[in-house]
KOLGU-653517 format. One record per residue (C-alpha): residue in one letter; x, y, z. Coordinates in steps of 0.5 Angstrom, whole numbers, padded with zeros to 4 digits, always signed. Layout:
N
aXYZ/...
//
This chain:
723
x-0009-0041-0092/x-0009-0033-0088/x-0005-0035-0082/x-0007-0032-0076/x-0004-0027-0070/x+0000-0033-0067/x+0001-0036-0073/x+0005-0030-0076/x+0009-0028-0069/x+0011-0035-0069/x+0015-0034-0076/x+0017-0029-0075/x+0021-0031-0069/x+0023-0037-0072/x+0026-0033-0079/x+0029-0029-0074/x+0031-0032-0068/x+0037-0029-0066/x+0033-0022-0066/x+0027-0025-0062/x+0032-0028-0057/x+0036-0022-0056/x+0031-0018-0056/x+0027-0021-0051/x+0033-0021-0047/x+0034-0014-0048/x+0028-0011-0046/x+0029-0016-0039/x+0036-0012-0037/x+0033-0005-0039/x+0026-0006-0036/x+0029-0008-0030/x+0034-0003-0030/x+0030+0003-0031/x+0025-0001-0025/x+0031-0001-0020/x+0033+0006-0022/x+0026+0009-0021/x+0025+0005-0015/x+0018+0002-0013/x+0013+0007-0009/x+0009+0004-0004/x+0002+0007-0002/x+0001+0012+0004/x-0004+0010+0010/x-0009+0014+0007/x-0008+0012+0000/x-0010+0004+0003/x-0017+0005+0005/x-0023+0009+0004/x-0029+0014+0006/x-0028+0017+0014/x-0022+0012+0015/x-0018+0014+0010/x-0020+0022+0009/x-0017+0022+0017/x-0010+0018+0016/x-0010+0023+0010/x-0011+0029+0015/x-0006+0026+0019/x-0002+0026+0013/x-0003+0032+0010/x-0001+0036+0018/x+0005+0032+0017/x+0005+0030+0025/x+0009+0025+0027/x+0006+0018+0029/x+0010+0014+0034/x+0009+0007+0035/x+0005+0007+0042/x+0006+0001+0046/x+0003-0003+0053/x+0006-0009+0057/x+0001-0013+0060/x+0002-0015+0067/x-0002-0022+0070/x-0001-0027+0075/x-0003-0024+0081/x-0008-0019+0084/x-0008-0011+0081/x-0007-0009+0089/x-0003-0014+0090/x+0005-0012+0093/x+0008-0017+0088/x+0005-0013+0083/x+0006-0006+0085/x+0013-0008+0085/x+0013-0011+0078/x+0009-0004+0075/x+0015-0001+0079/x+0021-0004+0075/x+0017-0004+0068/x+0016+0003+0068/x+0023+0004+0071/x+0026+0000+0067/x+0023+0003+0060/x+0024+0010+0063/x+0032+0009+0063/x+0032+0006+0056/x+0032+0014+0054/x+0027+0011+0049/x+0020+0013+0051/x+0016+0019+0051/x+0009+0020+0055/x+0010+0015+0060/x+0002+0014+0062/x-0001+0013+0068/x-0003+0006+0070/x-0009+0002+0069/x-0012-0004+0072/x-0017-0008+0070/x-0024-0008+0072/x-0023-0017+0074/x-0018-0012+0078/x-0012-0018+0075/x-0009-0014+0070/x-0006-0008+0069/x-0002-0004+0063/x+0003+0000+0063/x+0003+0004+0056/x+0008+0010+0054/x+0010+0012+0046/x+0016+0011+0043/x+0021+0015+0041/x+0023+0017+0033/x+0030+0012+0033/x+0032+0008+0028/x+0030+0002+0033/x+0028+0003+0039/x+0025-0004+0040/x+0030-0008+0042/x+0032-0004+0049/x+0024-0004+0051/x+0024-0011+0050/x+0030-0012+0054/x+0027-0008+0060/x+0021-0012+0060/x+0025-0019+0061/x+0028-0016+0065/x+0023-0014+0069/x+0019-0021+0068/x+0024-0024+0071/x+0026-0020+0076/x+0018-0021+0078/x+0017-0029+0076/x+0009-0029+0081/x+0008-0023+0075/x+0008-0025+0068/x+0008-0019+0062/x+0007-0019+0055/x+0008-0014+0050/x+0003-0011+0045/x+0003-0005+0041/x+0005-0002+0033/x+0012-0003+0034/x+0012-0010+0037/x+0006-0012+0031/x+0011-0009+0025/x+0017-0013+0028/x+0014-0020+0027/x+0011-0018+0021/x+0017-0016+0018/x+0020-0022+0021/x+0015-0027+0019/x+0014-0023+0012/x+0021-0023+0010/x+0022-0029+0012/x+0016-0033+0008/x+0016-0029+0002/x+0024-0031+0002/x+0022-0039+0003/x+0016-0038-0002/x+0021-0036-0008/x+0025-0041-0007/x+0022-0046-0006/x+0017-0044-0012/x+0021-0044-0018/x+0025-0051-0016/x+0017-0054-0015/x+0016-0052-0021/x+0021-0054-0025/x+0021-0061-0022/x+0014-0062-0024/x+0016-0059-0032/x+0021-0065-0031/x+0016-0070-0030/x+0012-0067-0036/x+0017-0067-0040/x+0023-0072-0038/x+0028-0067-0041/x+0032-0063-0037/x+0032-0057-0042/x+0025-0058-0045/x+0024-0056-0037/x+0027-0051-0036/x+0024-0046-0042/x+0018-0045-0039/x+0020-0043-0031/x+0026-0040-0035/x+0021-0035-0039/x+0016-0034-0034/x+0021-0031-0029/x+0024-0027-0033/x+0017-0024-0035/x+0016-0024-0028/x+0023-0020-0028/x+0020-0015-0034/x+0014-0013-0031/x+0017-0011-0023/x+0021-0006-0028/x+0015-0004-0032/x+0012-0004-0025/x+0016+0001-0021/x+0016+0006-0027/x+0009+0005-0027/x+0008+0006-0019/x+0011+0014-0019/x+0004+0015-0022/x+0000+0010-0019/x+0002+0008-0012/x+0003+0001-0012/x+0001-0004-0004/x+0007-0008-0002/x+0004-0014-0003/x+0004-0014-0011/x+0010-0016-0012/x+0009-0023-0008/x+0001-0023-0012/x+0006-0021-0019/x+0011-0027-0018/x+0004-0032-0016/x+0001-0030-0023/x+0007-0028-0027/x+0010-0036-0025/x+0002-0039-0026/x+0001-0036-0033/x+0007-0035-0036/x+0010-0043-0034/x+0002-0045-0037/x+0003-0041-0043/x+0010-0045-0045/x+0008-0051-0043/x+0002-0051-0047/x+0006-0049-0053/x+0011-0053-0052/x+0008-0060-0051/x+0004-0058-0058/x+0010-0058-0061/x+0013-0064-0058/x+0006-0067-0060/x+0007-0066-0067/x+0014-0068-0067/x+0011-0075-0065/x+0005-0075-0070/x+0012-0075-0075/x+0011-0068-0077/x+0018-0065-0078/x+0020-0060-0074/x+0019-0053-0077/x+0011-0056-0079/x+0011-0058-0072/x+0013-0052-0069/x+0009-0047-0074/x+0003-0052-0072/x+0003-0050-0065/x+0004-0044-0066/x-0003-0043-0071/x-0007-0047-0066/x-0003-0047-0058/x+0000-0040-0060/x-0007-0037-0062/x-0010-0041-0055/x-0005-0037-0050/x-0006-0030-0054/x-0014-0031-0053/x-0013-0033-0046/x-0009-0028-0045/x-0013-0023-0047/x-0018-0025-0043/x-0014-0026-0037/x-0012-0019-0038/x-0019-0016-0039/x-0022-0019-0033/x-0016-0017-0029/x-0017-0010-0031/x-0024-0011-0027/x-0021-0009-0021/x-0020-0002-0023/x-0028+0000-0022/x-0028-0003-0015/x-0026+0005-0013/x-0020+0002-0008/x-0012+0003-0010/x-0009-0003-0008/x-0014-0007-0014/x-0012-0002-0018/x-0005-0004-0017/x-0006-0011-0016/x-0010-0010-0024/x-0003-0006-0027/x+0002-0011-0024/x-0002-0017-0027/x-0004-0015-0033/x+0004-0013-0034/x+0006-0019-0032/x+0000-0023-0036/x+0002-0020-0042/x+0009-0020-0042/x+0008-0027-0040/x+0004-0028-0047/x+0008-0024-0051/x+0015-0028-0050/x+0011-0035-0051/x+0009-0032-0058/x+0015-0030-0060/x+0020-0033-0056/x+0020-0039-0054/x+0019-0041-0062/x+0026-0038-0063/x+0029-0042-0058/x+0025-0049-0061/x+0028-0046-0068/x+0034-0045-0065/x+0034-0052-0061/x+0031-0056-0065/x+0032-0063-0062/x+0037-0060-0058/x+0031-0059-0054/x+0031-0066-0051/x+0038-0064-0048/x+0038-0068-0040/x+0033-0073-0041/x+0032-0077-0035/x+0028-0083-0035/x+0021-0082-0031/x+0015-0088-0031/x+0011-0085-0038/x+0005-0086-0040/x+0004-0092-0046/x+0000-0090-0052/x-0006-0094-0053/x-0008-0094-0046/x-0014-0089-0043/x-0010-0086-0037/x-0014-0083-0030/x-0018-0079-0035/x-0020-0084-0041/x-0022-0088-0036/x-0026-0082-0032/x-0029-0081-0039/x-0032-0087-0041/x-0037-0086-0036/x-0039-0079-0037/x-0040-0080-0045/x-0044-0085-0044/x-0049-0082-0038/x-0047-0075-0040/x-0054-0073-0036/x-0052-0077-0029/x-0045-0074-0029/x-0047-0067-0031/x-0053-0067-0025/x-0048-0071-0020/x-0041-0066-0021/x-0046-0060-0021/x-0049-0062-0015/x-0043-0063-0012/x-0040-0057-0013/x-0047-0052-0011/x-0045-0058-0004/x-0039-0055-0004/x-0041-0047-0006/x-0046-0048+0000/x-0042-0045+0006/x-0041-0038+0002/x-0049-0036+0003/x-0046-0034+0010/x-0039-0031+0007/x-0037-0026+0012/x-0031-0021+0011/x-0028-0017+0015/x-0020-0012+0016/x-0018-0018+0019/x-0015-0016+0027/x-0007-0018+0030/x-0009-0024+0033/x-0013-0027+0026/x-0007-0026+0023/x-0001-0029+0027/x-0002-0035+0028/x-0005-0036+0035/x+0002-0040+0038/x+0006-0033+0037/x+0006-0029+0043/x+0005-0023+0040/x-0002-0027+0038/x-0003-0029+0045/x-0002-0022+0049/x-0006-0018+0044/x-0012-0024+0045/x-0010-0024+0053/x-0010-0015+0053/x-0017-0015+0049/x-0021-0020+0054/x-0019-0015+0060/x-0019-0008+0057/x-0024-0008+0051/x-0023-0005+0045/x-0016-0002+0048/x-0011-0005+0043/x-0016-0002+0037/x-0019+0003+0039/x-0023+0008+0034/x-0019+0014+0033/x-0023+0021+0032/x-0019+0025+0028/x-0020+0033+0029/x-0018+0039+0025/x-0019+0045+0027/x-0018+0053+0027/x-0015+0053+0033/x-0014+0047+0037/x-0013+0049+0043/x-0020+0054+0042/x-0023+0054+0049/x-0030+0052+0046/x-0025+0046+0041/x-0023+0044+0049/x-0030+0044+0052/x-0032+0040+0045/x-0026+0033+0046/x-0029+0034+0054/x-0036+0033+0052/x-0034+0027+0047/x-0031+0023+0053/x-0036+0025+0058/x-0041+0023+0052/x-0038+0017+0050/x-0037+0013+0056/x-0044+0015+0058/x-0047+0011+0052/x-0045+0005+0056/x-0042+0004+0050/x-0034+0006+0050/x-0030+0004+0054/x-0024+0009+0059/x-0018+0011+0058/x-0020+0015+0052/x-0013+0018+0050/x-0011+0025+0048/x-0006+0027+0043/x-0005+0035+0041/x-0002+0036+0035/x-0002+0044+0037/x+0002+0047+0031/x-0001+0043+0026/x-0008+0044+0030/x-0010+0037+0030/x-0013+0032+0036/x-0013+0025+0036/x-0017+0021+0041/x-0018+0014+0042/x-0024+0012+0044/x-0024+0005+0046/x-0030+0000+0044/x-0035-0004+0047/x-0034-0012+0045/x-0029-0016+0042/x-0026-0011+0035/x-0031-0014+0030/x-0038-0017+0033/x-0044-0014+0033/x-0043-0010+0039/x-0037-0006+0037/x-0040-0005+0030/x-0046-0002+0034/x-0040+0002+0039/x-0038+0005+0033/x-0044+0008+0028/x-0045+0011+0036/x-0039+0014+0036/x-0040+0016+0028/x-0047+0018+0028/x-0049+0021+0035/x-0043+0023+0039/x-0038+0026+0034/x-0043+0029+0031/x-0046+0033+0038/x-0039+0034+0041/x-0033+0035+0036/x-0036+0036+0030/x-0040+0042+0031/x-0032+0045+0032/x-0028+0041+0026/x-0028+0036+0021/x-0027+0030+0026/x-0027+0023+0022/x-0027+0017+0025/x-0021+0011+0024/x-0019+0006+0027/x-0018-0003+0025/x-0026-0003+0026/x-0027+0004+0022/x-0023+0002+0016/x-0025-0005+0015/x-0033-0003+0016/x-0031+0004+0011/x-0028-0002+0006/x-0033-0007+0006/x-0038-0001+0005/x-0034+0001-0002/x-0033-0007-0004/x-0040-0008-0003/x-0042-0002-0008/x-0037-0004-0013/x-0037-0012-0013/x-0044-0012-0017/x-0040-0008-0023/x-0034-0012-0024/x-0038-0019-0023/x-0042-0016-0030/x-0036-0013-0032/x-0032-0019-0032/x-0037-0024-0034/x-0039-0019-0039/x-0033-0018-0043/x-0031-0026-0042/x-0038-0028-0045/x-0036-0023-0051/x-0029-0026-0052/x-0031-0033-0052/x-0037-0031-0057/x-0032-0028-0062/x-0026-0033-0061/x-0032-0039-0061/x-0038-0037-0066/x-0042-0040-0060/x-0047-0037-0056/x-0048-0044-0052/x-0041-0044-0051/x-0040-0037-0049/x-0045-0038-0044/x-0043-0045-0042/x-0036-0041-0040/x-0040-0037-0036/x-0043-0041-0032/x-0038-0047-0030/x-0034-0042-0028/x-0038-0039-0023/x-0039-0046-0020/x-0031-0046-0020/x-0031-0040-0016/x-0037-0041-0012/x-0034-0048-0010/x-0028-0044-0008/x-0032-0038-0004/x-0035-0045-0001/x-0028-0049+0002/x-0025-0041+0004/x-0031-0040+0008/x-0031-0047+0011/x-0024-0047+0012/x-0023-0041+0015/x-0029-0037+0017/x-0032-0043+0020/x-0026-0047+0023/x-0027-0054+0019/x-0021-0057+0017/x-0017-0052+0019/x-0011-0055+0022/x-0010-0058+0015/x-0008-0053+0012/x-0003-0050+0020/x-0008-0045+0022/x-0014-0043+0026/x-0020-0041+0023/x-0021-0034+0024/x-0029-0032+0023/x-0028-0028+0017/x-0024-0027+0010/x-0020-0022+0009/x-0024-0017+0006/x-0020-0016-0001/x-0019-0024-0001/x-0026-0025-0005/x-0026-0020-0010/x-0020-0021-0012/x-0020-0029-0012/x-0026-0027-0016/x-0023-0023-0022/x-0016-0029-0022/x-0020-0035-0022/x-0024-0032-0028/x-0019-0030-0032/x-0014-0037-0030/x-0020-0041-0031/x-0021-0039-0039/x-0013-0042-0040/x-0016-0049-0039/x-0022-0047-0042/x-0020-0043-0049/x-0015-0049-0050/x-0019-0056-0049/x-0025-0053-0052/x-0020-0051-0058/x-0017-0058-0059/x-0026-0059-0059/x-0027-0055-0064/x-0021-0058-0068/x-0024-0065-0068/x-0031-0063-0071/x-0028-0059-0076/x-0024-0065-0079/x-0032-0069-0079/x-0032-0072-0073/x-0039-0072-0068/x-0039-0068-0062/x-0039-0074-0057/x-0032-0076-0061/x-0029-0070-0062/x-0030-0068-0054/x-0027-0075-0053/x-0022-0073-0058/x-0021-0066-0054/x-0022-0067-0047/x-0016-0074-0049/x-0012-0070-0053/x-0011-0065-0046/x-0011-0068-0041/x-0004-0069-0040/x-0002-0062-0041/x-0008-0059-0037/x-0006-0064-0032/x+0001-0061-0032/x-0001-0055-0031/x-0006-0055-0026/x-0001-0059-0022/x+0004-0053-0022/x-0001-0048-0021/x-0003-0051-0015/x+0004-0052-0013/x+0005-0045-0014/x-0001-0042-0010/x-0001-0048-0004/x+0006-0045-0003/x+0003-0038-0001/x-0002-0044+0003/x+0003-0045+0008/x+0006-0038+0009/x+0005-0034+0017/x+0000-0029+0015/x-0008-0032+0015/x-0010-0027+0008/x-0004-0031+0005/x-0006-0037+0008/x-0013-0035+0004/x-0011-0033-0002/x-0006-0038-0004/x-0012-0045-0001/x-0017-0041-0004/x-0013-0041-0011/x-0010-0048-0011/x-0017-0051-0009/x-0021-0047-0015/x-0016-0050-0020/x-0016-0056-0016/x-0024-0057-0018/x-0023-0054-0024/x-0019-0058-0029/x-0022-0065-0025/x-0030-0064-0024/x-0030-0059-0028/x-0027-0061-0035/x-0026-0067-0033/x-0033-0069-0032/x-0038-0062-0032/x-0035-0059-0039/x-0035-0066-0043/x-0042-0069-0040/x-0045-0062-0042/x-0042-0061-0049/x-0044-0068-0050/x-0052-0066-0048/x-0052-0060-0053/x-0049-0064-0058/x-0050-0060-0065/x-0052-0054-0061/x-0046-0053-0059/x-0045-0049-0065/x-0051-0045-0065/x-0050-0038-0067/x-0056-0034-0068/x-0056-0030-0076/x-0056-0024-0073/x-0049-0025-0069/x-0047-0028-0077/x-0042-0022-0078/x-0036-0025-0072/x-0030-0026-0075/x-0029-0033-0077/x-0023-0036-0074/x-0021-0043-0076/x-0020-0048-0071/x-0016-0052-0076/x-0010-0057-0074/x-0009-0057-0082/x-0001-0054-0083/x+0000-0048-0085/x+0006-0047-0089/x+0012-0049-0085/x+0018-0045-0083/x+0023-0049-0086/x+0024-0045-0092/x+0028-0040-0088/x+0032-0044-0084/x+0039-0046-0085/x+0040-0052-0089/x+0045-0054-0083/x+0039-0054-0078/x+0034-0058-0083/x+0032-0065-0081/x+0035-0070-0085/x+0031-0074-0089/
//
C-alpha cells in the first residue's frame, strides 16, 4: 500500500530514532540561542495603529522629540475656592517641584462643578522618577486629610500595567503547563505518557520564540506575541501528541504489537495533524491581508509555532514511542476509567441524536444562532484605561473620577504639526486660530496644550474632547476637529494629522472594517479547498464551513453579552466594558477557524475510516463520533483550560481572548460534534460523499485504518515484543 506523508515521517523517525530526537533537541538549543542572541524587536508607536493616528506618532518619531509622560493629580473633597483646598493645591505643587523630577509645572485648573481641581506637570527623562512624585502626592494628601487626590497619567498607567502584566503572564505560565499536564494525567493514567505532549508542545513553543526573534529584525513584532505564541503553541501542539498518541495506545489494546500500532497511528492520526495543521497555518496567515502590523506579527508567530508543533509530532514523537515502548506507561496511577462496553456521556447523548437526527440538527442550530444573536450589535473600540483595569484599581477609579470633571482631559486628541518653521508668524497665528476655533465649536473642551518642538519644527496640541472618550459625542468632536478645524487653521501651514486614544481606535476600526470581508473569504476559501481535497466531498467541505461559522458566531454571541452588554459579567471577575477590543474579534476569527478543523479533520476522518470498511453512513458516524470522544474530549478540556487561563488575567482584552476562546471550544467539541455534525452526517447519508465528475481529478486519499507495513523490521531485536 503507497504509504503517505505522515505515515513515511513516522518511519523514518522510528528507524532512526536516536537521530530524530537529537535532531529536534538540536534544532530547540540552536533556534533559542539564535532568538536570545538577536533579541526580540518590538513595534515602534507608529508601526501599531494606522492612517492619520499612525502617520502622526511616525512624525513624532521621525523628528526624534522626546516625549515625556505627563501627569495630573486630582483633587476633591472640598470646594475649588475653598482654603482647605488652596492649601492642599499649594503643598501638591511644592512637593512635586522639590523632587527635582518634573518640568513644565502648568498652571491650575478648576473645574466647572467648581469641586475638582488638577495640578499637571511633565516628568523628567530619569530611570524613575515615579516613585518620588508618588511619595509627594501622599504626602500632600495626608497632610490635607478633608482633600482627597488621585493620580493619573502615562507614567502612572505604565507602572500598573507593567506590574499587572508581569505579574499575569508570569501566573499564567505557571500554572498552564502543570493544568495541563494534569488533565494528560487523567487521559492517560501514566506519568510518562503525560508528559510527552506538554514536553514537546513547549519546546516547540521554546523553537518558534527563537525563530521568532530572528524574524522580528525584518518584521517588528507586538509585545503580546509571545503570551498569544505560548496559548497556541501549548493548545496545538499538546492537541497534536495527544491525537497521536491515544492512536497508538488504541492500537495496542485492539492487540496489535507495537511497531503496527505505531505505524497505524501514523498513517491515519499523523496525516490527521499534518492536514490539520496546514490548515491552522493557511487560516492564520489570513491575518497578513488585514493591512495592520500587529496580526502580521500575530500570523508569523502562530504559524511558526503551529508548524513547528506539527512537525515535531510527525517525527518525534513517534521516535520516542519506538524508543520507549512500553516503557511509555512509566508512573501509572490509578484513576476511575471508563469500562468498555459502556456508552459514556457521549454514546448516551448519541443515541437520541441518530434516531432523530432532524430534531436534533434544528434544536443545536438553533441554540447556537440563540447564542450568536447578541453579536448583531458587536460594537469594537481601542478600549480606554478605565475599560482595561479593573474597575476596583485606583488608577481606574481616578481616570473614571478625572474624565466626569474635566471632559476629554485624560485622552485628549492630539494634532500634530509639521511645519518649515514653526515659529513662522502666520504657523503661530494658525495654533492660535485652532484653539479659538476649537472651543468655539462647542465641541472642544480648555485647557488646550501647546508643546513646540522648535528644533525639529514640530507642535503637539491636545485638544480635549466633548463626551465621554468613545460615545457619539466624542466621535463627532473628533471628525470636527479632523475635517473643519484642522483643515481651516493648522493644515493650510503644515502636515497636522490627528491622534489620540479616540483617533487611533476610530483610524483602526476603519482598516479592520475594509480588511474583515477579504480575510473571512480568504480563510473560508483556502479551508473549503483543503477539506475538498483531504475529503473528496463537496457536502463535506461545505459542512465544514458552515458549522464553523456557527462556532465563532456563538462565540462573537457570549463575548458581546459578557462583555459589551454586562451579562454575567462578574463570573468571569469583571465589569462589562461597552465594546470589544478592536483586534479580539478578527483575531478569534481566524484561531477558531483554523483550531475548529483539529476536531473536525480528525472525528470526520475516524468517519471516513468506518464507511470505508462497509459500514452505512449512521453507523460509521456512530463508529467515529465514539471512537473520538474520549480524545476530543481531552483535548478540548485542555484548550479550555489553557484559554480560560488568559480568562482570569487583569487586563480586559485578554479576559476577552481567553472566554471568547474557551467558550468557541467549549461549543465546538459538545453542541457542535456531539450533536450538530452527527445528526447532520446522518441527514446526508450517502450524500456525504458526493463529488461532482468535474472535481474526479483530486487526489484520492485513503482513509483506511488498514496497516501498512510495521516497523518492526528495523528494530532492534532487543526491543521486539515477545511472542
Amino acid at each position: 500500500m503507497k504509504r503517505n506523508l505522515a505515515a513515511t515521517l513516522g518511519g523514518w523517525s522510528a528507524r532512526h530514532r536516536m537521530t530524530a530526537i537529537l535532531g529536534w533537541l538540536l534544532f530547540v538549543v540552536l533556534a533559542t540561542v539564535l532568538g536570545g542572541a538577536a533579541g526580540q524587536v518590538t513595534m515602534a508607536d507608529h508601526e501599531q495603529g494606522t492612517g492619520q493616528s499612525a502617520r502622526a506618532a511616525q512624525i513624532i518619531a521621525e523628528a526624534g522629540v522626546d516625549d515625556p509622560d505627563q501627569e495630573t493629580v486630582l483633587l476633591w473633597g472640598a470646594a475649588a475656592n475653598s482654603p482647605e483646598m488652596t492649601r492642599a493645591v499649594a503643598d501638591v505643587r511644592a512637593n512635586v517641584q522639590a523632587t527635582g523630577e518634573i518640568t513644565n509645572l502648568r498652571p491650575d485648573v478648576v473645574a466647572k462643578d467648581g469641586r475638582h481641581v488638577i495640578v499637571q506637570f511633565t516628568l523628567k527623562e530619569s530611570d524613575d522618577p515615579l516613585p518620588a512624585i508618588q511619595r509627594a502626592v501622599s504626602d500632600a494628601e495626608r497632610a490635607n486629610p478633608s482633600v482627597q487626590m488621585g493620580e493619573f497619567g502615562g507614567a502612572t498607567a505604565d507602572a500598573w500595567f507593567d506590574n499587572a502584566l508581569g505579574s499575569d503572564f508570569k501566573r499564567a505560565e505557571m500554572t498552564a503547563v502543570p493544568l495541563a499536564l494534569g488533565i494528560l494525567l487523567v487521559a492517560f493514567g501514566a506519568l510518562l505518557a503525560a508528559l510527552l505532549p506538554v514536553v514537546l508542545a513547549f519546546t516547540a513553543f521554546l523553537a518558534a520564540g527563537g525563530v521568532l526573534a530572528v524574524v522580528s529584525q525584518a518584521l517588528h513584532v507586538d509585545q503580546t506575541t509571545n503570551s498569544v505564541m505560548l496559548l497556541m503553541g501549548l493548545a496545538v501542539g499538546v492537541d497534536y501528541c495527544l491525537f497521536y498518541l491515544q492512536r497508538e495506545r488504541e492500537e495496542r489494546r485492539k492487540g496489535r504489537d507495537r511497531e503496527t500500532a505505531l505505524a497505524i497511528a501514523a498513517a491515519t492520526s499523523g496525516r490527521s495533524v499534518l492536514v490539520s495543521g496546514i490548515t491552522v497555518m493557511v487560516a492564520m496567515s489570513g491575518m497578513f491581508l488585514s493591512g495592520l502590523l500587529l496580526f502580521k506579527g500575530f500570523a508569523i508567530a502562530t504559524i511558526l509555532v503551529v508548524c513547528i508543533a506539527m512537525l515535531g509530532s510527525v517525527t518525534v514523537l513517534p521516535a520516542l514511542l519506538s524508543l520507549l515502548g512500553d516503557k511509555v506507561d512509566f508512573g501509572r496511577v490509578r484513576l476511575p476509567r471508563h469500562r468498555e462496553g459502556r456508552a459514556g456521556l457521549v454514546g448516551t447523548l448519541l443515541k437520541p441524536v441518530l434516531a432523530r437526527p432532524g430534531i436534533a440538527a434544528l434544536l443545536s442550530a438553533g441554540l447556537l444562532l440563540a447564542l450568536a444573536a447578541p453579536a448583531l450589535g458587536m460594537k469594537t473600540e481601542k478600549l480606554s484605561i478605565d475599560q482595561q483595569i479593573p474597575p476596583g484599581e485606583e488608577i481606574a477609579q481616578t481616570y473614571t473620577r478625572l474624565n466626569e470633571a474635566f471632559p476629554g482631559n485624560p485622552e485628549p486628541a492630539v494634532v500634530v504639526l509639521k511645519a518649515r518653521d514653526i515659529n513662522a508668524p502666520q504657523v503661530k497665528g494658525a495654533i492660535s486660530d485652532l484653539e479659538r476655533r476649537a472651543v468655539a465649536s462647542g465641541e472642544m473642551n480648555e485647557p488646550i496644550d501647546v508643546t513646540v518642538h522648535t528644533r525639529a519644527n514640530v507642535a503637539e496640541i491636545e485638544v480635549p474632547l466633548a463626551g465621554t472618550g468613545s460615545d457619539a459625542t466624542s466621535k463627532h468632536a473628533l471628525e470636527t476637529l479632523r475635517e473643519q478645524v484642522v483643515p481651516q487653521t493648522v493644515g493650510k501651514v503644515g502636515e497636522a494629522p490627528v491622534t489620540g486614544q479616540l483617533a487611533w481606535s476610530v483610524d483602526y476600526n476603519d482598516q479592520l472594517r475594509s480588511s474583515i470581508a477579504p480575510i473571512f473569504l480568504f480563510v473560508m476559501g483556502i479551508t473549503f479547498l483543503l477539506m475538498l481535497i483531504f475529503f473528496r466531498s463537496l457536502l463535506i467541505a461545505v459542512s465544514a464551513i458552515v458549522l464553523n461559522l456557527l462556532s465563532v458566531g456563538a462565540a462573537y454571541g457570549v463575548m458581546v453579552a459578557v462583555f459589551q452588554h454586562g451579562w454575567g459579567d462578574s463570573l468571569v471577575g469583571t465589569k462589562g466594558a461597552g465594546a470589544l477590543e478592536s483586534w479580539i474579534p478578527l483575531f478569534v476569527f481566524v484561531v477558531l477557524f483554523g483550531l475548529s478543523m483539529d476536531y473536525h479533520v480528525f472525528v470526520v476522518s475516524r468517519i471516513r475510516e468506518a464507511y470505508d470498511r462497509g459500514l452505512d453512513t449512521t453507523r460509521a458516524v456512530s463508529e467515529g463520533i465514539r471512537a473520538t470522544a474520549g480524545v476530543v474530549t481531552s483535548a478540548a478540556v485542555i484548550m479550555i483550560a489553557t484559554f480560560g487561563i488568559f480568562g482570569t488575567l487583569s487586563m480586559q482584552d485578554f479576559k476577552q481572548l481567553g472566554v471568547g476562546l474557551a467558550v468557541a471550544v467549549l461549543i465546538d467539541a459538545t453542541i457542535v460534534r456531539v450533536v450538530l455534525l452527527p445528526a447532520v452526517m446522518t441527514l446526508l447519508g450517502q450524500r456525504n460523499w458526493y463529488l461532482p465528475r468535474w472535481l474526479s481529478w483530486l487526489p484520492r486519499i485513503s482513509h483506511s485504518e488498514a496497516p501498512p507495513q510495521p516497523y518492526a523490521s528495523t528494530v532492534p531485536k532487543n526491543l521486539m515484543p515477545t511472542p
